[in-house]
C-alpha positions in Angstrom: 245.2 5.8 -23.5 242.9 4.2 -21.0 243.6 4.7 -17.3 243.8 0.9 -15.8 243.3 2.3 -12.2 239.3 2.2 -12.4 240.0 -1.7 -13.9 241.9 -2.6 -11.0 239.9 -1.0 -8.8 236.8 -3.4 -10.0 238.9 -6.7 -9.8 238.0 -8.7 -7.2 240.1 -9.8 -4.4 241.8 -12.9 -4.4 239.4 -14.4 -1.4 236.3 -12.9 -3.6 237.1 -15.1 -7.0 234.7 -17.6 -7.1 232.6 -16.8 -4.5 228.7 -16.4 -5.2 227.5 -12.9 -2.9 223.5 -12.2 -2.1 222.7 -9.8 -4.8 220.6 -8.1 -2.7 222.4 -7.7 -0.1 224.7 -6.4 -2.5 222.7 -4.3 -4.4 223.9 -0.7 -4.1 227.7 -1.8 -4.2 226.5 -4.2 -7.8 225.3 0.0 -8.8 228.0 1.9 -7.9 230.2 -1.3 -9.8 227.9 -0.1 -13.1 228.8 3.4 -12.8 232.2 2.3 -12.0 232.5 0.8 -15.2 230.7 3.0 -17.7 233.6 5.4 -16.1 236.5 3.5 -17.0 234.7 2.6 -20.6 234.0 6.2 -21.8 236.9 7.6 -20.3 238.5 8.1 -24.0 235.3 9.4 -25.2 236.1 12.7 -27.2 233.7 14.5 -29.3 233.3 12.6 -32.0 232.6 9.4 -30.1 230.1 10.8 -27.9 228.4 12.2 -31.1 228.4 8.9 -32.5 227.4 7.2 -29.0 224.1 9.6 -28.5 223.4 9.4 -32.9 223.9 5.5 -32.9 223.7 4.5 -28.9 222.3 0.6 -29.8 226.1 0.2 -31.6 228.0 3.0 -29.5 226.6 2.4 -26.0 225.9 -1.1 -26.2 229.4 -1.8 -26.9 230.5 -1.0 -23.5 228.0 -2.0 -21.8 228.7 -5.5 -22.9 232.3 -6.0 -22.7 232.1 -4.2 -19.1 229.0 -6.9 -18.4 231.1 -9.9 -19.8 233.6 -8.9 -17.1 231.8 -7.9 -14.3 229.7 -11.3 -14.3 232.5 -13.3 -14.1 234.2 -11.2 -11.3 231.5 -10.4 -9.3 229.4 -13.3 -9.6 225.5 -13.2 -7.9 223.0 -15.5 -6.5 220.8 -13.9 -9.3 222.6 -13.4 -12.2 220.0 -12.7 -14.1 218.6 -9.8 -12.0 222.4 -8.4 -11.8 222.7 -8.2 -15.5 219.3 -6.6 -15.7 220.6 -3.9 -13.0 223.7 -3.5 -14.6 222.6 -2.6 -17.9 219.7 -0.4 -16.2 222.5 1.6 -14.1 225.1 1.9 -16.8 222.6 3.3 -19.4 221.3 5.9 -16.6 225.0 6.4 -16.0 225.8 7.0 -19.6 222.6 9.2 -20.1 223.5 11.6 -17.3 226.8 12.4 -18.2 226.0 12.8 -21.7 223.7 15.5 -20.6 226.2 16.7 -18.1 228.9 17.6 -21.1 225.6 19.1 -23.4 225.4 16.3 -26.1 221.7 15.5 -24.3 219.0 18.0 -23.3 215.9 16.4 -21.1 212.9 17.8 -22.9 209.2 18.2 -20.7 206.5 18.6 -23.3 204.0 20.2 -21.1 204.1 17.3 -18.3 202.7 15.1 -20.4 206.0 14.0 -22.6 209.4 13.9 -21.4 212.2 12.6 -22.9 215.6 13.4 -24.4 216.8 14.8 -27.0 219.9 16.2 -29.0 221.0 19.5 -27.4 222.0 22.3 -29.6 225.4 21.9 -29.4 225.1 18.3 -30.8 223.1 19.8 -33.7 226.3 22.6 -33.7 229.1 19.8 -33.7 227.2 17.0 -36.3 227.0 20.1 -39.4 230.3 21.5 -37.9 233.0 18.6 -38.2 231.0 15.9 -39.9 228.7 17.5 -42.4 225.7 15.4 -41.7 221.9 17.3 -41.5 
């Protein structure tokens, strides 16, 4: 069951609703919102979903992302709304890609400096022929 205390953490103030701020002025708060979200979306993540969310992350991933961005851009409304949904979807995927690799479903791989990207740690490799036969 989902933890509402990040949720009502984001909503805005009563004096806020309504009111149009400067993204940039606001920019680091408008990141730390992203993260902020992607927290309180993933927070019922458990194995399975994260497998599925680093396997399929356009359906997984995006999910969030979206509902959390449907929120957030009517609570915390910018003078460049386009720009904060760009940022927002930028932060939230960095977000989500760090702490995948924080819990071991992600491994960032350096092909001799010229390639880097990431890829599915061993112990995604582990759980997908473990518990859900696939590979």
């Amino acid at each position: 069951m989902a933890d509402n205390t990040i949720h009502e953490e984001l909503r805005p103030a009563l004096d806020d609703v309504g009111y149009i701020k400067d993204f940039d002025k606001h920019r680091s708060e408008l990141t730390l919102r992203a993260q902020k979200w992607m927290e309180y979306k993933i927070q019922d993540f458990d194995e399975e979903k994260w497998f599925q969310a680093v396997i399929f992350s356009q359906v997984y991933l995006l999910f969030p992302i979206r509902s959390a961005w449907a929120v957030e851009s009517s609570w915390f409304r910018t003078n460049k709304p386009g720009a904060h949904e760009a940022l927002f979807f930028e932060k939230a995927v960095e977000w989500l890609t760090s702490r995948a690799e924080q819990l071991g479903y992600l491994q960032f791989e350096d092909y001799d400096g010229t390639v880097a990207s990431y890829t599915l740690s061993p112990q995604s490799y582990f759980l997908n022929q473990n518990q859900f036969g696939l590979w």
